[in-house]
C-alpha positions as protocol buffer text, in pm:
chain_id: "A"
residue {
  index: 1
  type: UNK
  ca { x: 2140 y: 1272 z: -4386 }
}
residue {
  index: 2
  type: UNK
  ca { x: 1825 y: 1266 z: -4180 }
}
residue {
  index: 3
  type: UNK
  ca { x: 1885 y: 1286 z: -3797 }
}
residue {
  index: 4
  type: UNK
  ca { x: 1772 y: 1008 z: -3615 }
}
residue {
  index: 5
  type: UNK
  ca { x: 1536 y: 1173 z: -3429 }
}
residue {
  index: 6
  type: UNK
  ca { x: 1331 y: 1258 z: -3674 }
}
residue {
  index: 7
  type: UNK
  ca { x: 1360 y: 931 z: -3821 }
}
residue {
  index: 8
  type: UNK
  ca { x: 1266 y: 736 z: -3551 }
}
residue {
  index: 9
  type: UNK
  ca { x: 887 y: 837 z: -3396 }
}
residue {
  index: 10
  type: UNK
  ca { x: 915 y: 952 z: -3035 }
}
residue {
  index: 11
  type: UNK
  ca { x: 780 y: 679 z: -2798 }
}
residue {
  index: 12
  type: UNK
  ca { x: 454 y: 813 z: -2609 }
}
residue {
  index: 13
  type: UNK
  ca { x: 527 y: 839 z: -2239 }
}
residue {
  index: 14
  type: UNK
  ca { x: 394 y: 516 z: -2084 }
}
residue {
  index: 15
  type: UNK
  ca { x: 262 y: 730 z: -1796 }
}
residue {
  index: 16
  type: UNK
  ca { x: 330 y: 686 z: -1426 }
}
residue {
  index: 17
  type: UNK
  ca { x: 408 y: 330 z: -1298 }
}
residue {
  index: 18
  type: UNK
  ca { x: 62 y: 272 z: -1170 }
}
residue {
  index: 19
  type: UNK
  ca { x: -68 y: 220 z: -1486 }
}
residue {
  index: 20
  type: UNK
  ca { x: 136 y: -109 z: -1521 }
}
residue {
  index: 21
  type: UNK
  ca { x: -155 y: -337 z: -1377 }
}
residue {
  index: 22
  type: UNK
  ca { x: -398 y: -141 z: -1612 }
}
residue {
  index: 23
  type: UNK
  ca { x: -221 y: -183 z: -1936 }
}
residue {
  index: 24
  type: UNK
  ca { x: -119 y: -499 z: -1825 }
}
residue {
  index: 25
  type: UNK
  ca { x: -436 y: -653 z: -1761 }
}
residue {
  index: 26
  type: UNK
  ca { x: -346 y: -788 z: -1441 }
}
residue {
  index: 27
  type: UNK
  ca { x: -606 y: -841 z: -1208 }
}
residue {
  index: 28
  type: UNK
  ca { x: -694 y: -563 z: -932 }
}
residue {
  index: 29
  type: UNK
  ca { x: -948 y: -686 z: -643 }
}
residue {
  index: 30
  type: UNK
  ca { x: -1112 y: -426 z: -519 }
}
residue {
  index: 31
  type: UNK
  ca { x: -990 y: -493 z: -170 }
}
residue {
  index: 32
  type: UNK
  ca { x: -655 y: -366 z: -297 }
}
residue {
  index: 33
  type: UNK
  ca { x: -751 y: -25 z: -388 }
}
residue {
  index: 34
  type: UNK
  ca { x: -953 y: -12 z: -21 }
}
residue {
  index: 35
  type: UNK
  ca { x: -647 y: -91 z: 182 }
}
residue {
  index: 36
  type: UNK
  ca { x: -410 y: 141 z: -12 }
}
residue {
  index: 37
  type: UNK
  ca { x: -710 y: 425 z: 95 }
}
residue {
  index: 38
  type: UNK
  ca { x: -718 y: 281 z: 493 }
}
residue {
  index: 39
  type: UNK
  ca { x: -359 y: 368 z: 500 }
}
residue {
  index: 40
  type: UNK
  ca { x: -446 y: 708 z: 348 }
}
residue {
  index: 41
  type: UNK
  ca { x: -688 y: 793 z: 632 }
}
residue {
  index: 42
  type: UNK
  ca { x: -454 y: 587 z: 890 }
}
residue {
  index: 43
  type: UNK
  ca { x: -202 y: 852 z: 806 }
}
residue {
  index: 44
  type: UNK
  ca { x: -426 y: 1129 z: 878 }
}
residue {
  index: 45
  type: UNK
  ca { x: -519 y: 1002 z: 1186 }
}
residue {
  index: 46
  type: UNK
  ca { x: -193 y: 971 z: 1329 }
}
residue {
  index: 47
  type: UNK
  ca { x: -123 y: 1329 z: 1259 }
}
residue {
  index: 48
  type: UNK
  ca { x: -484 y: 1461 z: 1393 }
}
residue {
  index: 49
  type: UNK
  ca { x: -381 y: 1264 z: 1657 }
}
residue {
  index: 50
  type: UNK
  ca { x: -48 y: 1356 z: 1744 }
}
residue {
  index: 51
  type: UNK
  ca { x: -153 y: 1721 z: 1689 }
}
residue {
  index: 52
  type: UNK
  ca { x: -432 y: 1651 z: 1950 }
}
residue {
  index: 53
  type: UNK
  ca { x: -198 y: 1506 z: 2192 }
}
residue {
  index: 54
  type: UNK
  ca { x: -327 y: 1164 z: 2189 }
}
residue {
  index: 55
  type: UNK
  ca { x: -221 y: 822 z: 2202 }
}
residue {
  index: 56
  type: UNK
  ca { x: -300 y: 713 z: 1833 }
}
residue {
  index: 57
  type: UNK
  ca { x: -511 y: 431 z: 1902 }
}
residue {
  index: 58
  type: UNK
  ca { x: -704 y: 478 z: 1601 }
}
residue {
  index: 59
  type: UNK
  ca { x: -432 y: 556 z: 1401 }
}
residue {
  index: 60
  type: UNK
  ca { x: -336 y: 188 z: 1509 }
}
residue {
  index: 61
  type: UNK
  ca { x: -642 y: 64 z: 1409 }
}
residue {
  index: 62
  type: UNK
  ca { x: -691 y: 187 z: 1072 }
}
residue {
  index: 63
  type: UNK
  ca { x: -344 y: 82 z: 1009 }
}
residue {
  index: 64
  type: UNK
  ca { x: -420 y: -276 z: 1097 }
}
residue {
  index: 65
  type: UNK
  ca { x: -771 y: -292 z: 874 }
}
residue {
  index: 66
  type: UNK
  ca { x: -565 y: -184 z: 552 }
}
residue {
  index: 67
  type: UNK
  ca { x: -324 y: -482 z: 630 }
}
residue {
  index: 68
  type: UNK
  ca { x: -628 y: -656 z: 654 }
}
residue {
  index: 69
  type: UNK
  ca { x: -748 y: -572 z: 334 }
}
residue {
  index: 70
  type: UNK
  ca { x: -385 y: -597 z: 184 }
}
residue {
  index: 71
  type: UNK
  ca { x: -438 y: -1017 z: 329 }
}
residue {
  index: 72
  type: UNK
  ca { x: -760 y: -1045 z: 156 }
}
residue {
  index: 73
  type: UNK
  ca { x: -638 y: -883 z: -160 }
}
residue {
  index: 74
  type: UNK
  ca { x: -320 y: -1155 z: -146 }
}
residue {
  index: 75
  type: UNK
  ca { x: -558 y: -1441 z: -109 }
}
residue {
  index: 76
  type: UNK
  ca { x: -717 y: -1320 z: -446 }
}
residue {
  index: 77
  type: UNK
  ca { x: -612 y: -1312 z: -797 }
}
residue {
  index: 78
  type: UNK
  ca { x: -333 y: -1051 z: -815 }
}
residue {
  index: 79
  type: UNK
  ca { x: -43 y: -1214 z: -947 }
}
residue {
  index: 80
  type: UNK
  ca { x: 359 y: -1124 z: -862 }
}
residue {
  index: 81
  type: UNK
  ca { x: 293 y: -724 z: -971 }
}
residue {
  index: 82
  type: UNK
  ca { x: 27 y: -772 z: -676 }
}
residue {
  index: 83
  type: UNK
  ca { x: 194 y: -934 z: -466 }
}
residue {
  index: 84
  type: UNK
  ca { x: 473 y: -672 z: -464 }
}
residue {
  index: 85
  type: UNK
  ca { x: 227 y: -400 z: -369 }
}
residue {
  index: 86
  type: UNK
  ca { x: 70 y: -557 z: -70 }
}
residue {
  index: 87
  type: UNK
  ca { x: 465 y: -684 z: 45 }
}
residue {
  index: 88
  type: UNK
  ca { x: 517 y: -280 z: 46 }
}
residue {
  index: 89
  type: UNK
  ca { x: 162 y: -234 z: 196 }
}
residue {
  index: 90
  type: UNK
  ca { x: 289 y: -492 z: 482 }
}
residue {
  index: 91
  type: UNK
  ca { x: 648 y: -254 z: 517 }
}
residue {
  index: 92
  type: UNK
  ca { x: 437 y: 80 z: 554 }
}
residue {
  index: 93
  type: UNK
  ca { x: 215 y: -80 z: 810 }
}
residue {
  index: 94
  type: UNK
  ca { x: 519 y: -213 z: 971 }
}
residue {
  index: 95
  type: UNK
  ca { x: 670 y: 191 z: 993 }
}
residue {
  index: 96
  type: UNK
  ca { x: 338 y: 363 z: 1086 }
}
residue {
  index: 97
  type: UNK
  ca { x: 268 y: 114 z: 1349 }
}
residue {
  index: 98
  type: UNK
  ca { x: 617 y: 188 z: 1496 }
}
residue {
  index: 99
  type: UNK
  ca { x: 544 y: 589 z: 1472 }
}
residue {
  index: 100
  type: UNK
  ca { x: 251 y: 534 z: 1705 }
}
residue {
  index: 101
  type: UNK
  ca { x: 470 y: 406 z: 1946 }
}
residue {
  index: 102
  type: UNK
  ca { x: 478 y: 3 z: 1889 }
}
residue {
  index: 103
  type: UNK
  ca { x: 810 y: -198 z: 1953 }
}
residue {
  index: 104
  type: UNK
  ca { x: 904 y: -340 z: 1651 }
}
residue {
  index: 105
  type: UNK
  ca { x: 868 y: -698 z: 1738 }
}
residue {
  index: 106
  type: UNK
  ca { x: 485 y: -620 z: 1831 }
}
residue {
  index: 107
  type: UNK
  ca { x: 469 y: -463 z: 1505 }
}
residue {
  index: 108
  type: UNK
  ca { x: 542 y: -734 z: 1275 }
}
residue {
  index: 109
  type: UNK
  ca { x: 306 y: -956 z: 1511 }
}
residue {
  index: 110
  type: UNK
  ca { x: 24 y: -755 z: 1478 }
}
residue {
  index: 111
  type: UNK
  ca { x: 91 y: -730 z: 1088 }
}
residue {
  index: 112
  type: UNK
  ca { x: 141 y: -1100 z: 1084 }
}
residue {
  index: 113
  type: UNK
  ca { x: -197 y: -1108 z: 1202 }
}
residue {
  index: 114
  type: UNK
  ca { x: -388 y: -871 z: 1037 }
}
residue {
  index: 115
  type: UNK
  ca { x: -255 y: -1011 z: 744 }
}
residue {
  index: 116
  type: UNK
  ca { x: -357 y: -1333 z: 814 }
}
residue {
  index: 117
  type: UNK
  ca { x: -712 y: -1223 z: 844 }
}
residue {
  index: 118
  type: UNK
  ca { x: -720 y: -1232 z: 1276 }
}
């Protein structure tokens, strides 16, 4: 008798989950990729300025032009996988506004916002 495993071809490893919208073939606008590298540099802001002593203004900032991006990206072609991304862009923005300081209300108002494009 022949083991199933050797009967049976492994399955390749379908990679980590951000190759879904690749192999997929779902539509990524490039404002997408651009907002998920704001937050990036948002997040090193708030800890140069932190370290520095400062009130992260810029931090606060960078964090609301990657939800702006994140809006723009929504209003294009990106279909429900998108749409998921930029919901969890939205929630991050929400949690790094409120490390710099914001009260949570004023948070989701200012994501609100950026997201709307204002």
């Amino acid at each position: 008798m022949i083991p199933l495993s050797a009967a049976v071809p492994p399955r390749p490893d379908p990679g980590p989950p951000r190759w879904h919208a690749l192999r997929d073939a779902v539509p990524v606008p490039p404002d997408l990729p651009a907002a998920i590298e704001e937050y990036g540099a948002a997040v090193r802001l708030l800890h140069r300025e932190f370290l520095a002593g400062k009130q992260p203004v810029q931090a606060r900032h960078r964090v609301l032009s990657a939800v702006r991006l994140a809006g723009e990206a929504c209003r294009q072609e990106i279909r429900f996988s998108g749409t998921i991304v930029v919901s969890q862009l939205r929630t991050v923005a929400n949690e790094l506004l409120r490390a710099t300081g914001v009260r949570r209300d004023e948070a989701r108002h200012l994501v609100r916002r950026a997201a709307a494009g204002h």
